[in-house]
VOPAGU-2260 file (C-alpha; in pm, 1 decimal, decimal comma):
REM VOPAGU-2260
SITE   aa  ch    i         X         Y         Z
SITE  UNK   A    0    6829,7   -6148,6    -689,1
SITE  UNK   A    1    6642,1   -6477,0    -763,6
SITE  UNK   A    2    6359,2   -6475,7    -977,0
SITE  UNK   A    3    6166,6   -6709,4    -706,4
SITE  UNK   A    4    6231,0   -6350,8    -470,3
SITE  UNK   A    5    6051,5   -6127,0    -713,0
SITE  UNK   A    6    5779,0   -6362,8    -769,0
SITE  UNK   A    7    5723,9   -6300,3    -374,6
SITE  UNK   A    8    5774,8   -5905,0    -407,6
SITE  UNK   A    9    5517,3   -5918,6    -672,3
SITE  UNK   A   10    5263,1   -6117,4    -481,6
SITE  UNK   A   11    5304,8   -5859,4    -157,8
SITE  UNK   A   12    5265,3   -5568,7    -359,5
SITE  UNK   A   13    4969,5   -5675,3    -588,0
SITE  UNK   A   14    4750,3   -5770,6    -255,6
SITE  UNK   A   15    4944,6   -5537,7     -30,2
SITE  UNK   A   16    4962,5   -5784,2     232,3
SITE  UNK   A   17    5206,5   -6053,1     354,8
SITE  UNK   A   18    4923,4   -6222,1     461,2
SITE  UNK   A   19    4709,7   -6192,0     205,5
SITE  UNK   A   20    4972,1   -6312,5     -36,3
SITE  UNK   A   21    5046,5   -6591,2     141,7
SITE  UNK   A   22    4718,8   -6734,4     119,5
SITE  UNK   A   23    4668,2   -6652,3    -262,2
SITE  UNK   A   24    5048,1   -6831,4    -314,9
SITE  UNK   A   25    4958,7   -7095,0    -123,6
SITE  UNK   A   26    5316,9   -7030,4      90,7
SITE  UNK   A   27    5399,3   -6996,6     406,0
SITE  UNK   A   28    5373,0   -6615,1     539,3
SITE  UNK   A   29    5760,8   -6678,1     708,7
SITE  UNK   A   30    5856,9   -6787,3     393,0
SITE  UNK   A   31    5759,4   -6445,2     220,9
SITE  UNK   A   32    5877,2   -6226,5     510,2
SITE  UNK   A   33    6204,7   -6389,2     452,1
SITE  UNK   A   34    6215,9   -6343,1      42,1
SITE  UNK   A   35    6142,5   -5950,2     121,8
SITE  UNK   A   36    6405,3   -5946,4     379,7
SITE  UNK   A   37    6643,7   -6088,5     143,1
SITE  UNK   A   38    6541,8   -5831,8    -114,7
SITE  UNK   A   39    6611,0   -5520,0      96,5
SITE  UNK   A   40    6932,0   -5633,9     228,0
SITE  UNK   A   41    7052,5   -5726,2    -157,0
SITE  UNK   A   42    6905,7   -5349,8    -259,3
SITE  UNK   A   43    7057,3   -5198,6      72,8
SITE  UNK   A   44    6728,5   -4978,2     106,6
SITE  UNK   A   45    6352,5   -5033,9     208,9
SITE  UNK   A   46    6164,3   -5163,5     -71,0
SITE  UNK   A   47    5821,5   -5162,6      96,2
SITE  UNK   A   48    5648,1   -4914,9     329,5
SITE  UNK   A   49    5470,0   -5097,1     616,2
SITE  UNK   A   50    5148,5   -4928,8     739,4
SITE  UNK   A   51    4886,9   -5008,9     953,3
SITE  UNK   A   52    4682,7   -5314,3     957,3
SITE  UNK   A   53    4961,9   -5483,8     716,5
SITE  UNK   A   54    4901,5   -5263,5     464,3
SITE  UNK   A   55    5200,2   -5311,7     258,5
SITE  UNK   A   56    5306,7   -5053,3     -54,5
SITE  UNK   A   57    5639,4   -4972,3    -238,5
SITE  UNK   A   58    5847,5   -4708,8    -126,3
SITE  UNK   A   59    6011,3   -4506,1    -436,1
SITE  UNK   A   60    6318,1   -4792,6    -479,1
SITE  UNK   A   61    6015,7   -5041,3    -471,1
SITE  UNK   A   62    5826,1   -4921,3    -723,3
SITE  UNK   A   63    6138,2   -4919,4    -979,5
SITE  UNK   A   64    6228,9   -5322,8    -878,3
SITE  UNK   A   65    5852,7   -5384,0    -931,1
SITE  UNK   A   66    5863,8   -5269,7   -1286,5
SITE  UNK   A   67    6187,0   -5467,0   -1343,2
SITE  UNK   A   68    6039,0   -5750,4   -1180,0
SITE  UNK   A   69    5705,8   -5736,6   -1375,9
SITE  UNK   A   70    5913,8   -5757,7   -1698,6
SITE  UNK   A   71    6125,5   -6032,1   -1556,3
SITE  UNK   A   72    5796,2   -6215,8   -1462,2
SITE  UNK   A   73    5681,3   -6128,8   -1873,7
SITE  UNK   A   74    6006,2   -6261,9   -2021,6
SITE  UNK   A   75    5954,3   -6619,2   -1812,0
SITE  UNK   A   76    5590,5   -6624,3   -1898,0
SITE  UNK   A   77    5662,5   -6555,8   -2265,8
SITE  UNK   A   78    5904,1   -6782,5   -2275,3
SITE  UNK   A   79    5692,1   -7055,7   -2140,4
SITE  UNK   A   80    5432,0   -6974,9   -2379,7
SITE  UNK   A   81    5729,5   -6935,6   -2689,7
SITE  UNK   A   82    5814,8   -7310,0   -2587,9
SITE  UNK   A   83    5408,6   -7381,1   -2649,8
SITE  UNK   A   84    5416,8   -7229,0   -2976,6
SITE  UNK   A   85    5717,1   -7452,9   -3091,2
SITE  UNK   A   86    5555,5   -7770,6   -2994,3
SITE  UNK   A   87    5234,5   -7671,4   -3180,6
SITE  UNK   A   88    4944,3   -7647,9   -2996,8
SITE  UNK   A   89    5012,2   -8019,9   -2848,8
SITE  UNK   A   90    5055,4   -7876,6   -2512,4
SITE  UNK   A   91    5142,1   -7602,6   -2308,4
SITE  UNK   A   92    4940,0   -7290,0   -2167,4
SITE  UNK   A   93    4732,1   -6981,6   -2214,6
SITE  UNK   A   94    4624,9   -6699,2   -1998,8
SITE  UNK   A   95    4306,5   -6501,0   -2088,1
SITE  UNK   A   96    4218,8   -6230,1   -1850,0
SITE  UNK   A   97    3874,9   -6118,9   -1888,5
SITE  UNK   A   98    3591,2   -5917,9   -1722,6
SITE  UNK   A   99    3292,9   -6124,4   -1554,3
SITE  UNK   A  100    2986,8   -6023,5   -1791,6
SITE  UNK   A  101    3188,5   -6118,0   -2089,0
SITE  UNK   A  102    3273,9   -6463,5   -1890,2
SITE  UNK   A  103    2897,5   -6501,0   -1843,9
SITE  UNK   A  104    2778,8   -6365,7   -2222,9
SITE  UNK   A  105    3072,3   -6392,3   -2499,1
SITE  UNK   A  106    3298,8   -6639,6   -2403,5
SITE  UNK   A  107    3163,2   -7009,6   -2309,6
SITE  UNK   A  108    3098,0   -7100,3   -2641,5
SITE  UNK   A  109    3457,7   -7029,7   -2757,1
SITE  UNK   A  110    3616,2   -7207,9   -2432,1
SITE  UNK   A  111    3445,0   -7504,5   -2507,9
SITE  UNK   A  112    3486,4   -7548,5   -2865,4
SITE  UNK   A  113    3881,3   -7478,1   -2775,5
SITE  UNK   A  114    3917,4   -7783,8   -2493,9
SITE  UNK   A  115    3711,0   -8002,2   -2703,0
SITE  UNK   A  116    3986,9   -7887,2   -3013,4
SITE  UNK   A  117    4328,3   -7896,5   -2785,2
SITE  UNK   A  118    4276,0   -8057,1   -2484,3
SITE  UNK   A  119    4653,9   -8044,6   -2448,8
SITE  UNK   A  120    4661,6   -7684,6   -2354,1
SITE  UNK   A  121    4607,7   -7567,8   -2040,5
SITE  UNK   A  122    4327,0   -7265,2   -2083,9
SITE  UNK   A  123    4282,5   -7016,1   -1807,1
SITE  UNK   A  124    4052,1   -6769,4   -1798,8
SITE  UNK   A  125    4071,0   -6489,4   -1495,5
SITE  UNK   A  126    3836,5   -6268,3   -1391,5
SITE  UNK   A  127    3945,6   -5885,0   -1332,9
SITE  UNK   A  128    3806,7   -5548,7   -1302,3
SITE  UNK   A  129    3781,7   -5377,1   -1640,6
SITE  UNK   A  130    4013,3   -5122,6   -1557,3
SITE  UNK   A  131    4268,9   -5379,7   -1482,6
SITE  UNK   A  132    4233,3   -5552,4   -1823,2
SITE  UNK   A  133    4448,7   -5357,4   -2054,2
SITE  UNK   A  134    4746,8   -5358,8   -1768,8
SITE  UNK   A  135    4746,4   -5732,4   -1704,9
SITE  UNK   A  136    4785,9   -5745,7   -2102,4
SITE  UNK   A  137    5033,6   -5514,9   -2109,0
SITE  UNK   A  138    5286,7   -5649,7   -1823,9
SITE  UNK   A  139    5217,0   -5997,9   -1971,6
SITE  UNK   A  140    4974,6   -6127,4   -1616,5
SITE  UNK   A  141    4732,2   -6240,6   -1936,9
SITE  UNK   A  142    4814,8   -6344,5   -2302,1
SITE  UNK   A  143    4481,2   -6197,6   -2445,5
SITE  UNK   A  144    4186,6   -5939,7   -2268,1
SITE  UNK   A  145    3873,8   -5892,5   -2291,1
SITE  UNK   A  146    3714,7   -5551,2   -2176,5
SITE  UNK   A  147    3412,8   -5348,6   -2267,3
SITE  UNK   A  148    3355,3   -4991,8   -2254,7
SITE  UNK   A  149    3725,6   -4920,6   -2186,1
SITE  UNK   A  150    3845,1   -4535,9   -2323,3
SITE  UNK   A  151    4062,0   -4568,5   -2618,7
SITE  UNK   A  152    4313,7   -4340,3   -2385,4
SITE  UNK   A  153    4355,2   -4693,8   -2147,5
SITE  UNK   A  154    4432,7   -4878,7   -2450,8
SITE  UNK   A  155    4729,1   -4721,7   -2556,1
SITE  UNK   A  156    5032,1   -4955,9   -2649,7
SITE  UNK   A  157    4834,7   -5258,1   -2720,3
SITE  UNK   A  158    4690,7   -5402,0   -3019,3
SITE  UNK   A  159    4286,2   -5380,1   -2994,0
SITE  UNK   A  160    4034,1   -5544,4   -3201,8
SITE  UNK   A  161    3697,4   -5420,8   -3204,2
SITE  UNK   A  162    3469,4   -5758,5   -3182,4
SITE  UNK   A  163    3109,1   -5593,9   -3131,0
SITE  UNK   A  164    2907,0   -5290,5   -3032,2
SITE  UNK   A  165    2673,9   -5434,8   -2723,3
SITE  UNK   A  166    2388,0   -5267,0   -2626,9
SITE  UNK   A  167    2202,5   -5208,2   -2253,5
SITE  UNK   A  168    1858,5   -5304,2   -2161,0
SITE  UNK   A  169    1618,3   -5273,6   -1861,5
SITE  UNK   A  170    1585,9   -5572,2   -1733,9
SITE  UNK   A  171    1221,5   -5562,4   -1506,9
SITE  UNK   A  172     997,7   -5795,6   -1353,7
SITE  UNK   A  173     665,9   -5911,1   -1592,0
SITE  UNK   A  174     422,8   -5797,1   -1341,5
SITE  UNK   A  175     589,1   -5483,4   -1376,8
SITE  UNK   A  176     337,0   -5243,4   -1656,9
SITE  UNK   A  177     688,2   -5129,7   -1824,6
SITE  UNK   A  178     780,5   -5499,1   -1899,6
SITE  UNK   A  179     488,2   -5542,1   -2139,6
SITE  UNK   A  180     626,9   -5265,5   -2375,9
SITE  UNK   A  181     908,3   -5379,4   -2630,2
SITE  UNK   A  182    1062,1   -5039,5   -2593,3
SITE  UNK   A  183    1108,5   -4721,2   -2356,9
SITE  UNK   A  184    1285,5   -4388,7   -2337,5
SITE  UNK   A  185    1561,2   -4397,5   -2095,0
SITE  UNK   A  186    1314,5   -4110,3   -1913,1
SITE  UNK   A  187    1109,4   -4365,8   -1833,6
SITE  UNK   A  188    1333,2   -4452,4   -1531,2
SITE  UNK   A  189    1326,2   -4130,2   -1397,8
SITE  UNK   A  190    1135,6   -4239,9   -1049,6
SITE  UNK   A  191    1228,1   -4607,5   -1087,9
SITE  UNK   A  192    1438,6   -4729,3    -787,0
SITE  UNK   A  193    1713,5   -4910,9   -1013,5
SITE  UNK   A  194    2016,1   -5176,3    -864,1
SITE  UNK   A  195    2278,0   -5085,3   -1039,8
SITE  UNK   A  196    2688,7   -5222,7   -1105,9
SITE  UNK   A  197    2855,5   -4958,3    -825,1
SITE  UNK   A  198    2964,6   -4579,4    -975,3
SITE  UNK   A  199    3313,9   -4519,2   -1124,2
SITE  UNK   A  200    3374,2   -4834,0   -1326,7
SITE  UNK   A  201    3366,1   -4845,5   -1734,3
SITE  UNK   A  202    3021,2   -4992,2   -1715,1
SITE  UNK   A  203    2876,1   -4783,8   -1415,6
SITE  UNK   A  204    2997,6   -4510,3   -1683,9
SITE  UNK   A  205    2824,6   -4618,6   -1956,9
SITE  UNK   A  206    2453,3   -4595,4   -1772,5
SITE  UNK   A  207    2506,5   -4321,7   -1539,2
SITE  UNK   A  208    2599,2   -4137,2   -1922,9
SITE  UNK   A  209    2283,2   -4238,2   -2065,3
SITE  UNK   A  210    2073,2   -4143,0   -1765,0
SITE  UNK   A  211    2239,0   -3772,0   -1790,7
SITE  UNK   A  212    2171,2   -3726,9   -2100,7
SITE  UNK   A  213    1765,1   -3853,6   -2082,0
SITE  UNK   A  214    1787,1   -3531,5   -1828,0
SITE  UNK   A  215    1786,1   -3735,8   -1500,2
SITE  UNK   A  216    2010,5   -3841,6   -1229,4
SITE  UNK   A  217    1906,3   -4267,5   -1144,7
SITE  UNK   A  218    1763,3   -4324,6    -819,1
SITE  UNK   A  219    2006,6   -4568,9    -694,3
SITE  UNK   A  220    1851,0   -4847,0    -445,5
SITE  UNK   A  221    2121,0   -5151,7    -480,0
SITE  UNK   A  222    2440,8   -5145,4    -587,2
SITE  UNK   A  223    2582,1   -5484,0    -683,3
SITE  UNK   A  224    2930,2   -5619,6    -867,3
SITE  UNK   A  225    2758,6   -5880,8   -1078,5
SITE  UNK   A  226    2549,4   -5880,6   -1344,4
SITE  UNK   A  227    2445,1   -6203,1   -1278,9
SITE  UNK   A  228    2346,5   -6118,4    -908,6
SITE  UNK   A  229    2115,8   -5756,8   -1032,7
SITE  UNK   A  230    1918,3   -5973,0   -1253,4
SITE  UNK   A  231    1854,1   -6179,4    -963,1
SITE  UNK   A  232    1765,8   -5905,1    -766,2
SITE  UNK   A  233    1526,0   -5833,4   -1009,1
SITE  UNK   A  234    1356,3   -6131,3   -1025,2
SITE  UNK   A  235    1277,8   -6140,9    -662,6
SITE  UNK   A  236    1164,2   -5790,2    -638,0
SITE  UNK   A  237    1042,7   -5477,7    -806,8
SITE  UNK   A  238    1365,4   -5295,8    -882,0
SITE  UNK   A  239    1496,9   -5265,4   -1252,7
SITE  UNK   A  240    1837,9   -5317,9   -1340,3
SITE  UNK   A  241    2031,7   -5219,7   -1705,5
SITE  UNK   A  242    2273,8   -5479,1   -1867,6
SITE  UNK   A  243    2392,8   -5575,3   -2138,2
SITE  UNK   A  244    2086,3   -5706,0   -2334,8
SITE  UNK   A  245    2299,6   -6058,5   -2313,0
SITE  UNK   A  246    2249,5   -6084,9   -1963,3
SITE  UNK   A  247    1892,0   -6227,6   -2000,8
SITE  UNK   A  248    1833,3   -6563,3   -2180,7
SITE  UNK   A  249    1541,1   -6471,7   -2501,1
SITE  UNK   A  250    1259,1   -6705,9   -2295,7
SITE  UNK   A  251    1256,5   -6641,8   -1906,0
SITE  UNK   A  252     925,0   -6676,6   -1705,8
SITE  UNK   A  253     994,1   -6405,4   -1498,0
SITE  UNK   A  254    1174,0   -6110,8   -1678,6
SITE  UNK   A  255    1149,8   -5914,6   -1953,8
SITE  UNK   A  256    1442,8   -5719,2   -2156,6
SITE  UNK   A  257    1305,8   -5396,1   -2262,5
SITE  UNK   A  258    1471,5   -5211,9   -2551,0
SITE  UNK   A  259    1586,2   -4828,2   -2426,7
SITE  UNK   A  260    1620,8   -4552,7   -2646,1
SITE  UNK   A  261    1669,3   -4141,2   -2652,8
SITE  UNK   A  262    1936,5   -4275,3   -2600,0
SITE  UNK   A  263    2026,0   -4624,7   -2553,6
SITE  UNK   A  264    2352,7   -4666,9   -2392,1
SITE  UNK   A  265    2610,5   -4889,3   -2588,4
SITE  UNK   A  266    2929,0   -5046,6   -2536,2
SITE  UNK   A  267    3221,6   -5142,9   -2711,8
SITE  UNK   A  268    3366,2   -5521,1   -2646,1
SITE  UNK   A  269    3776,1   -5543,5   -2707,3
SITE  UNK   A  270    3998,5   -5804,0   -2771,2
SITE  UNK   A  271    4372,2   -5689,6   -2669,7
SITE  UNK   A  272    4711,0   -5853,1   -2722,3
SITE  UNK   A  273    5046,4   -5704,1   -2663,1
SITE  UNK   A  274    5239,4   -5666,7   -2971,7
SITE  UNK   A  275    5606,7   -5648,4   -2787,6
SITE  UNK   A  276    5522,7   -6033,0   -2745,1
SITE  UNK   A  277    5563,1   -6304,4   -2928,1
SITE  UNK   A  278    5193,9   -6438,9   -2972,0
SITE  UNK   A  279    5132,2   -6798,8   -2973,9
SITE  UNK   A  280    4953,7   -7059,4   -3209,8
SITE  UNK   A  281    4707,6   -7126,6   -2852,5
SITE  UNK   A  282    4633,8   -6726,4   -2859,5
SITE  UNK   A  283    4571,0   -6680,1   -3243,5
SITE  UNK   A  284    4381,8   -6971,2   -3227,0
SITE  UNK   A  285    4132,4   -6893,1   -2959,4
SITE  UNK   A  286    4097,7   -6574,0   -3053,7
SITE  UNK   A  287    3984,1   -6690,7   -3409,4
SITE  UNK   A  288    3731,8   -6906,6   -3217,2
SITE  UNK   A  289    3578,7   -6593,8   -3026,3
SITE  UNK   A  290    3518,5   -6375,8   -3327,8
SITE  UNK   A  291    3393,5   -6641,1   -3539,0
SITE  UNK   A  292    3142,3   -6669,3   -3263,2
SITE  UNK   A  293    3085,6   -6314,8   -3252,0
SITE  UNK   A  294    3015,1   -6370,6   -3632,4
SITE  UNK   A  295    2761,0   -6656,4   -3593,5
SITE  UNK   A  296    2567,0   -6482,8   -3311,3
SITE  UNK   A  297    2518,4   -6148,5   -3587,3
């Protein structure tokens, strides 16, 4: 099997479409049909279930070549980055997965001070949902992660440093009477129409928890992926939304950050590495960046 094949296999699987891989690749969708052909006639069984609407996923045999190809895919990678670490930081490439309100709050600061530093080394920085972090870390997709609110339990098998407890605010218009108060009781929200991130993720988790335990389920209006896109909401309406107290800048015309208490929800923000790989001088080094920014912001 060529590695060039699995590469292909991998791409089908993680957006369970021919097409859809193709166009993320950048290759040709006959080109991938062909790799997976390839694949199944080297194996001698089906490696992917086709369903409707080119919904692609692995059949039992699939699922064990896409461990051994995510591995395969780890030991290149780590190679790459091994070769990086023996020519010093002079060159090469780093991966840092990440989830979007951290790419918006924690780490700008420490991406810029690292180009300006090593403008040799190729930085990127991918977005992902937060309950994707930990396994891009762990099948070597990312170098370092960056994830808040995640259950120790999801964490297992990697190294974690804790970098800072974050805490939520409401975030409400100033012509709204709550905005003029430096502090409320999560209770306060009871009747509020809120836009909120959607239910079921780590930081969906971390409100809906706090709203339970003020007595009260929210009254749910908009529902909204972005943190950066609620606030916005805000500001052109009446709804409240509750972020991370980063989220809004200390002098805005328009909004207000209002502490909330009995009880104020909190989050912890993780930095994780895999310790089965061999880090790199460009990892260590970044990651020294982001916590002594966490320090300076204290």
């Amino acid at each position: 099997m060529e590695l060039r094949d699995l590469n292909y296999f991998l791409a089908c699987v993680e957006h369970r479409s021919v097409t859809a891989a193709a166009r993320a690749i950048h290759v040709a969708q006959p080109t991938l049909s062909h790799a997976l052909a390839r694949l199944e006639r080297e194996a001698g069984v089906r490696l992917l279930e086709r369903r409707p609407r080119d919904d692609l996923r692995p059949t039992a045999a699939g699922r064990l070549l896409l461990a051994r190809a995510r591995d395969a895919r780890a030991a290149v990678d780590g190679f790459t980055a091994d070769l990086a670490a023996l020519h010093g930081m002079a060159r090469g490439e780093l991966l840092v997965g990440s989830i979007q309100s951290l790419n918006a709050t924690l780490l700008p600061a420490p991406i810029a001070r690292f180009v300006a530093l090593y403008p040799g080394v190729a930085l990127g920085v991918r977005t992902h949902p937060a309950e994707a972090i930990a396994q891009a870390v762990r099948h070597g997709r990312e170098e370092i992660g960056f994830v808040a609110g995640a259950p120790p339990e999801t964490l297992a098998g990697l190294s974690v440093r804790r970098l800072y407890e974050e805490r939520f605010v409401a975030i409400i218009h100033k012509s709204d009477a709550l905005a003029r108060r430096r502090k409320i009781p999560m209770s306060a929200l009871r009747e509020r129409a809120l836009a909120l991130v959607p239910a079921g993720g780590y930081t969906a988790t971390v409100v809906h928890s706090a709203c339970e335990r003020a007595g009260f389920v929210p009254r749910v209006a908009v529902t909204l992926d972005s943190g950066e896109g609620l606030r916005e909401i805000v500001r052109a309406g009446k709804l409240i939304t509750i972020l991370p107290e980063r989220y809004l800048p200390k002098h805005d015309d328009h909004l207000s950050a209002v502490s909330l208490t009995d009880p104020t929800p909190m989050r912890d923000v993780f930095a994780l590495r895999n310790p089965a790989r061999i880090g790199t001088r460009a990892a260590d080094t970044f990651l020294a960046l982001v916590e002594s920014h966490v320090s300076e912001r204290r």
